[in-house]
N, C-alpha and C positions, 0 to 999 in steps of 0.2 A: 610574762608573754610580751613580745613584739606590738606594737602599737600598730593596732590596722584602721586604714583608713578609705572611707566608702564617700564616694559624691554623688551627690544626688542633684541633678540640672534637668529643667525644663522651661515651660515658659508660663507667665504670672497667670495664675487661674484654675492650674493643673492641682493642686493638693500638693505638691515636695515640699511645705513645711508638718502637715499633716506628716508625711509618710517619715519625716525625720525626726520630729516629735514621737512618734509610733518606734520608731525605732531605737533611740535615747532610749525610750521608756523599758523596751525590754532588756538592752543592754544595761541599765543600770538593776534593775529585777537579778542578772546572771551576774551582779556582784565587777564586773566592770568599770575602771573609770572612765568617765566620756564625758567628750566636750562637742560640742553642735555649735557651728557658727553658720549662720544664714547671711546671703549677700542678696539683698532685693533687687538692687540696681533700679530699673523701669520696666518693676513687674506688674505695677498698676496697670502697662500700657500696653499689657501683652512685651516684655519683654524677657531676654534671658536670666533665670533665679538659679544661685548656685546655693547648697547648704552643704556644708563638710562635718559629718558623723567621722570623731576619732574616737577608738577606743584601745584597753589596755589595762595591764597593771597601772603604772601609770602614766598620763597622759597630760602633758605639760602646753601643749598648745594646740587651737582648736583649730588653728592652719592646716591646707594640705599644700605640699608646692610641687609643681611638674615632678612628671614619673614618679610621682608616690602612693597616687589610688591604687588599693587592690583591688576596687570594682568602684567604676562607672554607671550608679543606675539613672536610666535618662527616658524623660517622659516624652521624645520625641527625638526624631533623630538627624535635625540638624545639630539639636544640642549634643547631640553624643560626639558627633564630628567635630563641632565645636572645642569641646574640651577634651578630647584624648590626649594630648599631648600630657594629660596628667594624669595618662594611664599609668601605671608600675609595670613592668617587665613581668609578665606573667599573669598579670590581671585580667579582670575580666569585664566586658562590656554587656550590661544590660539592659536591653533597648525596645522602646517600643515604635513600631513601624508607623505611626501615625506621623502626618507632616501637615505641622504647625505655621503657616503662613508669616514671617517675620514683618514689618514696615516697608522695608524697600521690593519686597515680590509684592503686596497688597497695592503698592503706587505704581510697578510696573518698572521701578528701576535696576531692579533685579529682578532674575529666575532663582526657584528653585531645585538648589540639584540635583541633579537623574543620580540614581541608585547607590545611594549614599548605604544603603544596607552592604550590597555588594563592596565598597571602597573602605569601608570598616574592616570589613572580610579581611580583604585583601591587603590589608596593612600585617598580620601576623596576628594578629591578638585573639582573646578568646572573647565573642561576641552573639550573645542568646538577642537574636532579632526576632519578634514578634507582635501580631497583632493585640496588644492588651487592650485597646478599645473596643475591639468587636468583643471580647471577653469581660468588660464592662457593663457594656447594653447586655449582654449575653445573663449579669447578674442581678440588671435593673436597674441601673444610671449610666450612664454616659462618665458622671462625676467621681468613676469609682475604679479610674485607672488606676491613680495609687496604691490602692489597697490591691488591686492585679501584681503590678511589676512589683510589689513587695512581697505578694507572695510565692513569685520566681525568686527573689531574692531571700528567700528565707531557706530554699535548699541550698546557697553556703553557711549555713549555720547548722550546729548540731542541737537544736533548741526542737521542745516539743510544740506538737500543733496547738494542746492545751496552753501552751506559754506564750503561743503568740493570738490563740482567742483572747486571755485573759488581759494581753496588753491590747487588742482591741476593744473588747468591753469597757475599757478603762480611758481609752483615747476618742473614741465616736459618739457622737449623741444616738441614745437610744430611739429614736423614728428611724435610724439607718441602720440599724447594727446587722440586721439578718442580711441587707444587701453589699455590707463590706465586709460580712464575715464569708458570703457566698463569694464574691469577687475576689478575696485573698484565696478560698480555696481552688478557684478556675486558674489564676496563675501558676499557684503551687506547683500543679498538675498537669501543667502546658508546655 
């Protein structure tokens, strides 16, 4: 098989190395080879974190480079704008509508931009914009975005619901499990 490859951006505090740790794990379960490489950057400081999930027969480096994601999943959506340009032709945008304040809007040297959902749109691509935070609080943390937008992203996969419970049993500490087994299910289903 074709070596596909998924980015996962947000900003430091969101869970995207959870959600790509979580995701590793079941792709390697479905017999996949897979390489995860995590970019922290100044994610201590609330900044932008990239992680690149490739997988495949086989898969020889853990790089994605412009136009080669077949899906963009983004815990916020200046990051989605941010990094489209390494969207793939055909690919898909999954985004959650929350808007994460950067350094330069929080000191007033910048704004942040109007309808960046719509500008997404409007580029051509295929982009599932949604509120995965209210569908977080909605399953008991605030903290449980990633387990939402992963479970939007788990309908492009052909993987059963038991396969991706069982790679969260296996990834979450058990005091959360009911509330990010409920939070993957409210995405799923969104």
């Amino acid at each position: 098989m074709k070596t596909k490859n998924i980015m996962i951006v947000g900003v430091g505090g969101q869970g995207t190395l959870l959600a790509s740790k979580l995701l590793g794990k079941i792709l390697l379960t479905k017999g996949y080879d897979v390489k995860v490489s995590e970019v922290h950057g100044m994610s201590q400081r609330g900044g932008s974190v990239v992680t690149y999930v490739r997988y495949g027969d086989k898969v020889y480096s853990p790089v994605i480079d412009k136009g080669e994601a077949d899906v963009i999943l983004s815990f916020e959506l200046l990051e989605a704008a941010r990094w489209i340009e390494y969207l793939a032709e055909g690919g898909t945008v999954i985004t959650n509508t929350q808007q994460t304040n950067p350094m330069p809007v929080i000191t007033g040297a910048a704004t942040y931009p109007e309808n960046l959902d719509d500008k997404i749109k409007a580029l051509g691509v295929k982009a599932e914009c949604f509120d995965a935070l209210s569908l977080a609080n909605e399953a008991g943390s605030s903290k449980a975005v990633n387990l939402v937008l992963l479970g939007k992203l788990s309908n492009h996969f052909d993987f059963t619901e038991d396969e991706w419970m069982t790679a969260i049993e296996t990834s979450v500490p058990p005091k959360f499990l009911e509330i990010n087994k409920k939070a993957f299910l409210l995405g799923k289903n969104a």
